[in-house]
Backbone as JSON, one array per atom type, in Angstrom:
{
  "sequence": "XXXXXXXXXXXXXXXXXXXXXXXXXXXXXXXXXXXXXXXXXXXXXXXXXXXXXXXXXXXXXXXXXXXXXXXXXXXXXXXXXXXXXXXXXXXXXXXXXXXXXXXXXXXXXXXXXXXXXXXXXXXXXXXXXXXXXXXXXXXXXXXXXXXXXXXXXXXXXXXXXXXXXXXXXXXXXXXXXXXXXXXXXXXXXXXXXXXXXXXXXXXXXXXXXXXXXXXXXXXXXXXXXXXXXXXXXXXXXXXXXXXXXXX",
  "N": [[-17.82, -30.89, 6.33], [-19.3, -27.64, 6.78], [-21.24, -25.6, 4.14], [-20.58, -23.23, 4.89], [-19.02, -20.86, 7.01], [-17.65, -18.87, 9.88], [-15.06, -16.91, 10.79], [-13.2, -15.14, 13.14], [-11.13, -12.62, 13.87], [-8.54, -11.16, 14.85], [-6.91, -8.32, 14.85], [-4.17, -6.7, 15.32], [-3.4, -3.04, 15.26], [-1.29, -0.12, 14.8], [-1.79, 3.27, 15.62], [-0.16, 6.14, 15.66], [0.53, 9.75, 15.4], [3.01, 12.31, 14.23], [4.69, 13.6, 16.17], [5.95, 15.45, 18.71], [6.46, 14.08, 22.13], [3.87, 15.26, 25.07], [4.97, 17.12, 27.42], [5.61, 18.64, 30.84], [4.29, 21.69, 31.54], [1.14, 22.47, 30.57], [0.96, 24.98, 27.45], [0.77, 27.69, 26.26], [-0.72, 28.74, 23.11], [-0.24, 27.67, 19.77], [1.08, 24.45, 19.78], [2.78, 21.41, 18.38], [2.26, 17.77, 19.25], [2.0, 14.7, 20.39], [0.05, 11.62, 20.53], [-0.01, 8.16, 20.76], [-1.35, 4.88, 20.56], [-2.66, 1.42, 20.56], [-4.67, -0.48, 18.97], [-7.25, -2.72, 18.38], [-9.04, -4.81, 15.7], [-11.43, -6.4, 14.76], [-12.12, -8.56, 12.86], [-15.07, -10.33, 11.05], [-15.03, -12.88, 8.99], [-17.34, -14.62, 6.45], [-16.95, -17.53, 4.63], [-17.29, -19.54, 1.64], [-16.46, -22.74, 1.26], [-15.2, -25.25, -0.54], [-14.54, -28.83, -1.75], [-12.91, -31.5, -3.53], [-14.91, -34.38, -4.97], [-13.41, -36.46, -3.93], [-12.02, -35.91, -2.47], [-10.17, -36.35, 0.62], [-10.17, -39.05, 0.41], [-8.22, -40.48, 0.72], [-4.14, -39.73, 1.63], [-3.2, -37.78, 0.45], [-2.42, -34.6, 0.09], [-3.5, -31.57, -1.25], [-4.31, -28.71, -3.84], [-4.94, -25.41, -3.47], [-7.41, -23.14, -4.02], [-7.49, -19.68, -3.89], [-10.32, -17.43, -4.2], [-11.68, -14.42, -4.96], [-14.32, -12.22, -4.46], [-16.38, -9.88, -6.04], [-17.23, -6.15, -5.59], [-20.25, -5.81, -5.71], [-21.08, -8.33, -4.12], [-20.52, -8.29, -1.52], [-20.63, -8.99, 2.4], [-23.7, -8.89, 4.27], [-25.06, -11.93, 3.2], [-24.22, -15.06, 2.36], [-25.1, -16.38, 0.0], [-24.62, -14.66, -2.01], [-22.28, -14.74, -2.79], [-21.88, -16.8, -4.8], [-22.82, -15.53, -6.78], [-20.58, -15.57, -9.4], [-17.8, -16.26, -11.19], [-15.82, -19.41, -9.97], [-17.25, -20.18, -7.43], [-19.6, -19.72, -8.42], [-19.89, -21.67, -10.95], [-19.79, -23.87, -9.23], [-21.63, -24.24, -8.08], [-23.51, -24.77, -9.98], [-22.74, -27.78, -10.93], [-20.08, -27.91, -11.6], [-16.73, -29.68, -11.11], [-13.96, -29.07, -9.69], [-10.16, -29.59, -9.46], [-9.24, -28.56, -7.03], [-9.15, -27.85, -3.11], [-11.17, -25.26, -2.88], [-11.56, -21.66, -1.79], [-13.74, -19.49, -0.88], [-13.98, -16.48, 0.34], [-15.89, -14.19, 1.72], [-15.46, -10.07, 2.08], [-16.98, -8.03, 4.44], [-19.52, -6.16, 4.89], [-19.65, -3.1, 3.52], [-17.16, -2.8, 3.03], [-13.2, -3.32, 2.0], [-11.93, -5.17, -0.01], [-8.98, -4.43, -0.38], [-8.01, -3.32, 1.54], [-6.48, -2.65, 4.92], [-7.2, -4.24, 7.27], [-9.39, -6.48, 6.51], [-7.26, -7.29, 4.54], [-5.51, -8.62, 6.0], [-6.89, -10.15, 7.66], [-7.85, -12.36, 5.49], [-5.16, -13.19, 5.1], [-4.49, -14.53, 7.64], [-6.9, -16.36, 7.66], [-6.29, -17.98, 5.07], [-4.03, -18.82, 6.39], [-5.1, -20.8, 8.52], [-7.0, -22.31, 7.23], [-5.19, -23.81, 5.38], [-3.46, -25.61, 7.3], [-5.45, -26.41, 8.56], [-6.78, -28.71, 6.69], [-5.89, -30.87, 4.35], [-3.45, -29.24, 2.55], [-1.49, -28.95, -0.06], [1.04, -26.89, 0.4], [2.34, -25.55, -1.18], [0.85, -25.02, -3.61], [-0.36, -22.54, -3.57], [-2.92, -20.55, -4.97], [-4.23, -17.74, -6.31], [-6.96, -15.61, -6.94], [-9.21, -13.5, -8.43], [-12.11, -11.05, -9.17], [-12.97, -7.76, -10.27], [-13.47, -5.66, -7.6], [-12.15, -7.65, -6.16], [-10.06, -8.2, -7.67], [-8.63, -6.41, -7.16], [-7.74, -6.54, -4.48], [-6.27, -9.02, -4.69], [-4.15, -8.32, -6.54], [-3.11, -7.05, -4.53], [-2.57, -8.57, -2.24], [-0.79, -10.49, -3.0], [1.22, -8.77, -3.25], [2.11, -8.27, -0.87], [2.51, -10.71, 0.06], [4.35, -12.32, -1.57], [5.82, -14.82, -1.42], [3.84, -16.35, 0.03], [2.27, -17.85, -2.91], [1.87, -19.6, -5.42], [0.6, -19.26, -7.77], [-0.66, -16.45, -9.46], [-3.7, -14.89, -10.4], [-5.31, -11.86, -12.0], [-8.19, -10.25, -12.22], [-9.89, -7.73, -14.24], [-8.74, -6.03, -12.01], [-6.56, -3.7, -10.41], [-3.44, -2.78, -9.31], [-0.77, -1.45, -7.53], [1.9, 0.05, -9.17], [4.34, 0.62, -8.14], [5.1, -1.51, -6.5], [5.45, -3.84, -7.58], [7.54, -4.86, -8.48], [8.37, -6.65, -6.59], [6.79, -8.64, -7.06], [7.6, -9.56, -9.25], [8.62, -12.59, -9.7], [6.83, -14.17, -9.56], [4.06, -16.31, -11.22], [2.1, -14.88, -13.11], [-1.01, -13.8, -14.18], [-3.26, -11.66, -16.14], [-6.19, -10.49, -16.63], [-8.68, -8.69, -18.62], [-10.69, -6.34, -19.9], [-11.2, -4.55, -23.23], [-12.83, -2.26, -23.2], [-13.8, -1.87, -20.66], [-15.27, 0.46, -18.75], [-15.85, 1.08, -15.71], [-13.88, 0.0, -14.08], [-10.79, 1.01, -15.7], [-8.76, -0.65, -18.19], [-6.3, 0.36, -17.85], [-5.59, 0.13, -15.72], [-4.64, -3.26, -14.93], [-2.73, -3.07, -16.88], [-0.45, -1.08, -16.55], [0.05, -2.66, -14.05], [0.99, -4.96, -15.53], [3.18, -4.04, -17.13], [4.99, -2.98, -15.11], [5.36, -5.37, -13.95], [7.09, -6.47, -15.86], [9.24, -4.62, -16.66], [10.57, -5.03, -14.28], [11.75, -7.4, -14.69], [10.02, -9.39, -14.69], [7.86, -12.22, -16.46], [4.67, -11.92, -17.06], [1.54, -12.81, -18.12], [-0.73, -11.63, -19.93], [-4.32, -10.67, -21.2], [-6.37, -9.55, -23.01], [-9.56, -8.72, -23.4], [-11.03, -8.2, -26.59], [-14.04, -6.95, -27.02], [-14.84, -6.67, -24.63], [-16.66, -5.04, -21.69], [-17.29, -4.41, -18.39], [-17.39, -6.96, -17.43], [-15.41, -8.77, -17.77], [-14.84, -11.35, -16.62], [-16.82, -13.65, -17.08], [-15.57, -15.36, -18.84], [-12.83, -15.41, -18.77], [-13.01, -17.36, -16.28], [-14.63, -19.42, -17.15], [-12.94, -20.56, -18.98], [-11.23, -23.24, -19.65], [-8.24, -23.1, -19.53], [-7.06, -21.55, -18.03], [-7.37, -22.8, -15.6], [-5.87, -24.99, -15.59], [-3.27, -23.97, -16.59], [-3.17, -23.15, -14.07], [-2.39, -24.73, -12.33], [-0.29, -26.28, -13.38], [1.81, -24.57, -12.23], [4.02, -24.14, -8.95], [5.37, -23.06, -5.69], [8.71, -22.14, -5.86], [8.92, -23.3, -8.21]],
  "CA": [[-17.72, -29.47, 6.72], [-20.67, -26.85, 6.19], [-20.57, -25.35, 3.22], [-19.81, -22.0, 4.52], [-18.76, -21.17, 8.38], [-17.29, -17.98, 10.62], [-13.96, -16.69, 11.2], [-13.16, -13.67, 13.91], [-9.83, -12.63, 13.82], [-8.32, -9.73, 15.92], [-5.56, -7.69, 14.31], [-3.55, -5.04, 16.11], [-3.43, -2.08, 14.34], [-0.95, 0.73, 15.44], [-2.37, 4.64, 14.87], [0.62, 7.18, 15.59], [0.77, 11.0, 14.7], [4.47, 12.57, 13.91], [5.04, 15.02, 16.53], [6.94, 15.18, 20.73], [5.47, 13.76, 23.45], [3.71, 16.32, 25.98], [5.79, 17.5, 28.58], [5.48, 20.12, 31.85], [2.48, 22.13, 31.86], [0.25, 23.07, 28.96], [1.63, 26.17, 26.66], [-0.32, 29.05, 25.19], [-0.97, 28.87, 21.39], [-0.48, 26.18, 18.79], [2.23, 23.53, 19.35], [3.13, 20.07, 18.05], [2.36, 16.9, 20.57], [1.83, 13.16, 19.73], [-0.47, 10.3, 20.82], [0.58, 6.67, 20.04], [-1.95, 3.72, 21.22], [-2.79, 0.5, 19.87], [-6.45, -0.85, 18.66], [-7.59, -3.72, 18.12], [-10.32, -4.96, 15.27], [-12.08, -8.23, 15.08], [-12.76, -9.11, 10.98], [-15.76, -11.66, 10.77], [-15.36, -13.51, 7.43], [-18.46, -15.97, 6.04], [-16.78, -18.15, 3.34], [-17.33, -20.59, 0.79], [-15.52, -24.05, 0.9], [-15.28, -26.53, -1.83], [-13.93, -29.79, -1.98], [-13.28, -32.41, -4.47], [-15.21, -35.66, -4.62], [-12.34, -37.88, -3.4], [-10.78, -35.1, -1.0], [-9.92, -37.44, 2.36], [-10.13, -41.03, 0.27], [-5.86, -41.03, 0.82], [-3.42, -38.73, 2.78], [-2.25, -36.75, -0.45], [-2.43, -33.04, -0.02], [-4.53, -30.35, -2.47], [-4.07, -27.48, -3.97], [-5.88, -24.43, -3.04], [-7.93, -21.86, -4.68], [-8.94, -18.52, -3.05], [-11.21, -16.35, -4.79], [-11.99, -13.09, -3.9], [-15.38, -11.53, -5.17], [-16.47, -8.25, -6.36], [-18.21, -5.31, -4.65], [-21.4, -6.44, -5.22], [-21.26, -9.6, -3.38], [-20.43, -7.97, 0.21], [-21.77, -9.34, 3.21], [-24.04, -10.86, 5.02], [-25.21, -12.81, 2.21], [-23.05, -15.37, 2.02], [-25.16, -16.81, -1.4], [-24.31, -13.71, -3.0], [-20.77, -15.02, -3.32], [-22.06, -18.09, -5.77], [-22.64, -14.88, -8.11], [-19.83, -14.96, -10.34], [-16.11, -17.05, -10.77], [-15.71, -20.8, -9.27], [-18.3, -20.48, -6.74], [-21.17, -20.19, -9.7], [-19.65, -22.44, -11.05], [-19.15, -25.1, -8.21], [-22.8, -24.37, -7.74], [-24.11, -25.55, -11.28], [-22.23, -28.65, -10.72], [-18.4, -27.87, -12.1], [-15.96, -30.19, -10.27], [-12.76, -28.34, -10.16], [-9.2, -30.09, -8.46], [-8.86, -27.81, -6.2], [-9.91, -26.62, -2.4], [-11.92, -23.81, -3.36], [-11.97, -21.09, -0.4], [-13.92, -18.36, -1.72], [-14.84, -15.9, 1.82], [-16.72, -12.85, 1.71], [-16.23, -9.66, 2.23], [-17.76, -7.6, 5.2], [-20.1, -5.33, 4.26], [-18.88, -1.56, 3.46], [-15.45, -2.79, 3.67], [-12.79, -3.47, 1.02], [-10.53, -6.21, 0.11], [-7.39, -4.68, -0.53], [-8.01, -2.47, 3.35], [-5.04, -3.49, 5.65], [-8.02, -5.46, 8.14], [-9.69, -7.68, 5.55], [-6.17, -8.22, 3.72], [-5.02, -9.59, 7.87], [-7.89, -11.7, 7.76], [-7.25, -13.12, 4.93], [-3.73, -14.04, 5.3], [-5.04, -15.62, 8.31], [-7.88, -16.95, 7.08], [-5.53, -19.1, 4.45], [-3.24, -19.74, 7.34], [-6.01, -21.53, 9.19], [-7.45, -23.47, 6.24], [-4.29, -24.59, 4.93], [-3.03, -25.81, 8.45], [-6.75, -27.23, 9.03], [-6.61, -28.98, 5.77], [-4.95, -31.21, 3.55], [-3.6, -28.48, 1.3], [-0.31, -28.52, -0.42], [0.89, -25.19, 0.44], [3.33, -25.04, -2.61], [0.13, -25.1, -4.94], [-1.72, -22.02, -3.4], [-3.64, -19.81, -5.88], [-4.8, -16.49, -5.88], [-7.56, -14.93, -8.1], [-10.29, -12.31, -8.06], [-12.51, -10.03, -10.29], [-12.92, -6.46, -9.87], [-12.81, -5.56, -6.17], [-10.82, -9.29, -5.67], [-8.64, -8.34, -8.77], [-7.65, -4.79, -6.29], [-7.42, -7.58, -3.58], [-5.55, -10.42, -5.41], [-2.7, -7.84, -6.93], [-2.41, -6.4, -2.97], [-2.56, -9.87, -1.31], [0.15, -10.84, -3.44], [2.72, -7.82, -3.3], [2.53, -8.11, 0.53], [3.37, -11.46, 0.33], [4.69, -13.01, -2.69], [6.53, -15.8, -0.97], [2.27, -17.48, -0.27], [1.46, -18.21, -3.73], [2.45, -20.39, -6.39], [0.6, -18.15, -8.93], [-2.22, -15.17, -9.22], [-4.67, -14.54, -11.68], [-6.41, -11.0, -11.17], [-9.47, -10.34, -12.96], [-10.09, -6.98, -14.16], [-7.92, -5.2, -10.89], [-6.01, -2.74, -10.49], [-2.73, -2.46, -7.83], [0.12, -0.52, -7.25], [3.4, -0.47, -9.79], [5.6, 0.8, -7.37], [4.89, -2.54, -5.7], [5.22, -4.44, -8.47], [8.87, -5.98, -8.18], [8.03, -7.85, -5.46], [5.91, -10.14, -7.69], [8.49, -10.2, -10.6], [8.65, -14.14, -10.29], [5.49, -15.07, -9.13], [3.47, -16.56, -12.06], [1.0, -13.82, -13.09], [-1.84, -14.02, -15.7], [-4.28, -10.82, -15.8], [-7.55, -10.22, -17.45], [-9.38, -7.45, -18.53], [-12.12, -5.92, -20.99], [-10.79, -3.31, -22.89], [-14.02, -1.12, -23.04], [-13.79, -1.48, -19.13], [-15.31, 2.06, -18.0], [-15.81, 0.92, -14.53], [-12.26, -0.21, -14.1], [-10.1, 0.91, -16.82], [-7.97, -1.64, -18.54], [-5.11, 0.53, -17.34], [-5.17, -0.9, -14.11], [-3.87, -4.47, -15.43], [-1.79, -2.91, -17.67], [0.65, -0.74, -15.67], [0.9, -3.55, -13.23], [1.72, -6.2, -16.35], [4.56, -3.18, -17.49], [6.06, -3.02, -13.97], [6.57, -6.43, -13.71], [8.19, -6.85, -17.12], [10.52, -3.67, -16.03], [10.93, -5.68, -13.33], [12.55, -8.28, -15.24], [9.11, -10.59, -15.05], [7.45, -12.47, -17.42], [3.17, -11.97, -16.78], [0.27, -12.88, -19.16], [-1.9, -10.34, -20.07], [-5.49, -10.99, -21.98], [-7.36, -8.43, -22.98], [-10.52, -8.89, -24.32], [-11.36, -6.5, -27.53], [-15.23, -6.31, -27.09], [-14.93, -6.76, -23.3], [-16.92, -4.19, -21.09], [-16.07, -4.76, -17.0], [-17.53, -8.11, -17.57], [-14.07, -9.98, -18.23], [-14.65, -12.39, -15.45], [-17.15, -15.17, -17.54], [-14.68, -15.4, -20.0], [-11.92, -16.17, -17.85], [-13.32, -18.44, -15.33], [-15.3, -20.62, -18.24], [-11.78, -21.28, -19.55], [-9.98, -24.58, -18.44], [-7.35, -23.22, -19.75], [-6.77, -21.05, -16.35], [-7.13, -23.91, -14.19], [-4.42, -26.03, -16.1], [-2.45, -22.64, -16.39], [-2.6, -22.43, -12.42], [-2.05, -25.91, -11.36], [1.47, -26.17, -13.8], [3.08, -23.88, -11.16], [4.48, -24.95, -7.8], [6.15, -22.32, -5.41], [9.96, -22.5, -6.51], [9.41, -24.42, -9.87]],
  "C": [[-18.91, -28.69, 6.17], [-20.15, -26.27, 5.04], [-20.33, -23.64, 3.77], [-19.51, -21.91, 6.17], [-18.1, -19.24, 8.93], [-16.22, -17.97, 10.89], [-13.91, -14.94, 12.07], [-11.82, -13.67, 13.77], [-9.59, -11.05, 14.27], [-7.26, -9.26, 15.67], [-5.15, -6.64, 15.14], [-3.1, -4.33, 15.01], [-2.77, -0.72, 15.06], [-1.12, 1.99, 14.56], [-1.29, 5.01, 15.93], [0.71, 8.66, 14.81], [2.47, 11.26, 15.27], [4.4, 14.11, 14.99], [5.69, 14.71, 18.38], [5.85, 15.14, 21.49], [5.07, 15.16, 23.91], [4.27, 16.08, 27.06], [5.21, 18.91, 28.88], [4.32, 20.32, 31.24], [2.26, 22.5, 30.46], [0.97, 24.74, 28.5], [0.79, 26.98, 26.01], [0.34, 28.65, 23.85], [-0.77, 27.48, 20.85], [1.26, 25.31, 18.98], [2.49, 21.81, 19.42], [2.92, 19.2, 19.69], [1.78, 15.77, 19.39], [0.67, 12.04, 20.64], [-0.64, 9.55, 20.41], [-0.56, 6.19, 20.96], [-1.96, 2.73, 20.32], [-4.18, 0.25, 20.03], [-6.56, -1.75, 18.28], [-8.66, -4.14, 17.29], [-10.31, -6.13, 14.66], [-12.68, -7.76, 13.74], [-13.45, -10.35, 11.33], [-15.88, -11.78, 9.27], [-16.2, -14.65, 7.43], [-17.17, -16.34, 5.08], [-17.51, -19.62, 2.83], [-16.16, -22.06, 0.97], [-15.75, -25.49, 0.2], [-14.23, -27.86, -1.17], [-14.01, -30.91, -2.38], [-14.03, -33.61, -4.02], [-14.52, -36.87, -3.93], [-11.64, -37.31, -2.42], [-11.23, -35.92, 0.22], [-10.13, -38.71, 1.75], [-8.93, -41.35, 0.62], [-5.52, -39.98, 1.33], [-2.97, -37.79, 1.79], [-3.01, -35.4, 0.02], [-2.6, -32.42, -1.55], [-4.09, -29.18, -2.93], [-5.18, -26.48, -3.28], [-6.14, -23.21, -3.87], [-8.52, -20.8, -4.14], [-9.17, -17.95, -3.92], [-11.68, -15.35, -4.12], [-12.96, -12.05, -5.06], [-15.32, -10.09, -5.21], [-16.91, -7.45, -5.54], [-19.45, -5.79, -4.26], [-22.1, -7.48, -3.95], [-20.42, -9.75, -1.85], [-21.04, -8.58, 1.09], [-23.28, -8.28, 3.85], [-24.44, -11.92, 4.27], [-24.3, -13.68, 1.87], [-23.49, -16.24, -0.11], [-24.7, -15.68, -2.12], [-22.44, -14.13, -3.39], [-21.06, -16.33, -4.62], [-22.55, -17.06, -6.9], [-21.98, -15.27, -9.28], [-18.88, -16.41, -10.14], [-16.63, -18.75, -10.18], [-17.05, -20.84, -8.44], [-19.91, -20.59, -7.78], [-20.93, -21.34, -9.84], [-19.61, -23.97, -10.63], [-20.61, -25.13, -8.12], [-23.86, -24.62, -9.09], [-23.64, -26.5, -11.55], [-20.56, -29.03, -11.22], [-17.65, -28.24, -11.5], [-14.77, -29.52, -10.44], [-11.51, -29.38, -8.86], [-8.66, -29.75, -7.45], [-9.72, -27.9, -4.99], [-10.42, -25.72, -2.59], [-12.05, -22.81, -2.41], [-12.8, -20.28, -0.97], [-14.62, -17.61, -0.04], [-15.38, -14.65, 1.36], [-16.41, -11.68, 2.42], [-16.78, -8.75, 3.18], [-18.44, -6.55, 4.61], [-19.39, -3.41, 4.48], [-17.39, -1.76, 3.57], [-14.81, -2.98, 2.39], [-11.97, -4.41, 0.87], [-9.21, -6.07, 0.01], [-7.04, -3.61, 0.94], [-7.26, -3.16, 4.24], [-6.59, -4.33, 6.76], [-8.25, -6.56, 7.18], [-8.42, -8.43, 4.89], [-5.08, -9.31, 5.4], [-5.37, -10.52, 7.51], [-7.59, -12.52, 7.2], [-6.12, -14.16, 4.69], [-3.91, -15.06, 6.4], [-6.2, -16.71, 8.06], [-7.02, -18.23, 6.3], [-4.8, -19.98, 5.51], [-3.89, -20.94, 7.95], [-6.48, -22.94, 8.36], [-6.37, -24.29, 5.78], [-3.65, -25.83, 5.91], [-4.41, -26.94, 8.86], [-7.01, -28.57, 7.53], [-5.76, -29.73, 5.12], [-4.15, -30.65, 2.24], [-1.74, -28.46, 1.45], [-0.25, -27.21, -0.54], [2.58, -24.79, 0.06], [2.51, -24.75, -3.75], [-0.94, -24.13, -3.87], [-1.92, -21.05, -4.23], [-4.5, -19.06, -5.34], [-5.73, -16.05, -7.04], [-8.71, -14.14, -7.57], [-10.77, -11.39, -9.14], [-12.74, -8.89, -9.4], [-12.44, -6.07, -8.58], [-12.21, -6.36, -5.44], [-9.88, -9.21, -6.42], [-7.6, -7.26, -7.84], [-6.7, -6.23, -5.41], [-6.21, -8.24, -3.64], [-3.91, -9.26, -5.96], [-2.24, -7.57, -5.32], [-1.99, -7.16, -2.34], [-0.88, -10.21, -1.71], [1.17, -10.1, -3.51], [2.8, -7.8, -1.67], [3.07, -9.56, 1.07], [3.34, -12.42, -0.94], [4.95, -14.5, -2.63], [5.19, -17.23, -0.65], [2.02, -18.16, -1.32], [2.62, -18.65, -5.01], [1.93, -19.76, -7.79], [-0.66, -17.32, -8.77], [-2.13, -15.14, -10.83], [-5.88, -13.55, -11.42], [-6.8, -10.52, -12.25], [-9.79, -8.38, -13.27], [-10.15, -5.92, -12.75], [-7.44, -4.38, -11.43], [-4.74, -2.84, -9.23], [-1.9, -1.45, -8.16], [1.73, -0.41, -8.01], [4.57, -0.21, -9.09], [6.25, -0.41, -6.77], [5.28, -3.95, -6.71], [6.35, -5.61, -8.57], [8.98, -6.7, -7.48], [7.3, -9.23, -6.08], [6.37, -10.5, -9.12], [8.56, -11.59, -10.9], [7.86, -14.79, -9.88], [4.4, -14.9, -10.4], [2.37, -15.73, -12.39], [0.17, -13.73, -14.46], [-3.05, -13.17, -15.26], [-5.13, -10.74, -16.6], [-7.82, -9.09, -17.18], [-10.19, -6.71, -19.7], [-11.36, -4.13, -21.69], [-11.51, -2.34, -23.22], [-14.76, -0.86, -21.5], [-14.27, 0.05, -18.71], [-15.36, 2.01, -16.32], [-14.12, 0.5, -13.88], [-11.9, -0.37, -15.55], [-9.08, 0.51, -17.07], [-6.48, -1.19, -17.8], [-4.05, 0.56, -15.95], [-4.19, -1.87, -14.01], [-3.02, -3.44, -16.08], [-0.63, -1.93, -17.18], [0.86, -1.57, -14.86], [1.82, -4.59, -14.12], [3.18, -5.41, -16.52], [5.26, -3.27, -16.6], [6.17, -3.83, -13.94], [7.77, -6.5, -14.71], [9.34, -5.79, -16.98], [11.06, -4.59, -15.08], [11.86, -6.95, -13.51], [11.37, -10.03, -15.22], [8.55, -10.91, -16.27], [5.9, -12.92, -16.97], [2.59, -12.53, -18.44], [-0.67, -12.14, -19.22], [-2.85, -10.66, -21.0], [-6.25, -10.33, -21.98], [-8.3, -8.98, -23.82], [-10.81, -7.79, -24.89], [-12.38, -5.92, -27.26], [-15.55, -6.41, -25.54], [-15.72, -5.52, -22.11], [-16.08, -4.6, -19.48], [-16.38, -5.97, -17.04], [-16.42, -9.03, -18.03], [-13.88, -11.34, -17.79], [-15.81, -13.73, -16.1], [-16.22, -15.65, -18.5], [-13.67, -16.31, -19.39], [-12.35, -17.05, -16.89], [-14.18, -19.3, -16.0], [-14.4, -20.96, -18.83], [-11.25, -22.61, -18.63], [-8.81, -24.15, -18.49], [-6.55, -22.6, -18.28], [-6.46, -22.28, -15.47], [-5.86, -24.61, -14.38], [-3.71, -25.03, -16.22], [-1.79, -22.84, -15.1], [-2.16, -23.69, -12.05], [-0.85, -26.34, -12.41], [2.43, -25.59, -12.71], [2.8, -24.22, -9.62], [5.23, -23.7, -7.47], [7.79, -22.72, -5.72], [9.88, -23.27, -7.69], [10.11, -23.29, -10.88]]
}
């Protein structure tokens, strides 16, 4: 397989305003009316794809790792994704046991934006389906604008992933109970000024309200840089590949 490739994907997207159809003839002055349609927008994702030295010697099925990069490393560039996380990594010669997906991205866009988070979900669908990937062992992770990502990905669908690990993020605590028993281990710097630590840390609180049990790792002298730290650990990898959806 190349190492990186094209995905289009065409989401319907319904825009509605709150107000009564128009009826009979037009009315002097200001009053309420509605127009509903549907739109359609086509996400092209570049990604990254890894795979181990022995992936296809036997019929066993893989785990899977997506990664989901920072701002910086927007498209079209798809080397700009070998920045940071696994993909550096994979690219200074680090064998890891995993599928690696890592995609990119469109430029000006965001990862936790209801299009890109489509894609994505499709995007996995595709690979996993195209793939020998045990899809009880899929893994979620991301720094900064993949940590937004990686908490969003995962409160919209919990039921995908066998565990997340988001990288100096930030999501939503309202949202948070939804990922009460999905294995969760967050990072974060706590001299963060660009994202402040209290991102991770109201999501770690809502789960544990929630009746979960997360991992939280703050680094003391940490600026937003949290992400060599954590992804030069093994201990992450053996962390993520312990959990199995339902174990």
């Amino acid at each position: 397989m190349k190492p990186h490739a094209l995905i289009a994907i065409a989401s319907a997207l319904l825009i509605a305003a709150c107000a009564t159809p128009k009826t009979g003839p037009a009315l002097s002055g200001q009053h309420p009316a509605s127009f509903t349609t549907e739109v359609r927008s086509t996400v092209t994702l570049d990604y990254l794809i890894y795979h181990p030295a022995d992936f296809g010697a036997d019929d066993r099925e893989w785990p899977l790792l997506v990664f989901l990069h920072g701002l910086g490393e927007r498209g079209p560039d798809i080397e700009k994704v070998k920045m940071h996380g696994p993909p550096k990594l994979i690219a200074q010669g680090r064998e890891f046991p995993f599928v690696v997906l890592s995609p990119q991205c469109p430029e000006r866009d965001w990862w936790a934006n209801e299009a890109p988070t489509m894609a994505l979900e499709k995007l996995i669908d595709e690979i996993a389906s195209d793939e020998r990937i045990d899809e009880d062992r899929i893994y979620l992770t991301g720094l900064s604008m993949g940590g937004f990502g990686t908490w969003n990905l995962a409160v919209r669908d919990p039921e995908r992933f066998a565990a997340i690990a988001p990288v100096c993020g930030a999501g939503d605590p309202s949202r948070a109970a939804s990922i009460a028993d999905l294995p969760t281990w967050a990072f974060h710097g706590a001299k963060d000024t660009v994202v402040p630590p209290k991102g991770s840390q109201d999501m770690i609180a809502a789960i544990e309200a929630a009746g979960g049990n997360p991992r939280f790792t703050l680094y003391p002298d940490a600026t937003h840089d949290s992400w060599s730290a954590t992804y030069d650990n093994p201990e992450l990898y053996e962390w993520l590949l312990s959990h199995e959806r339902d174990d």
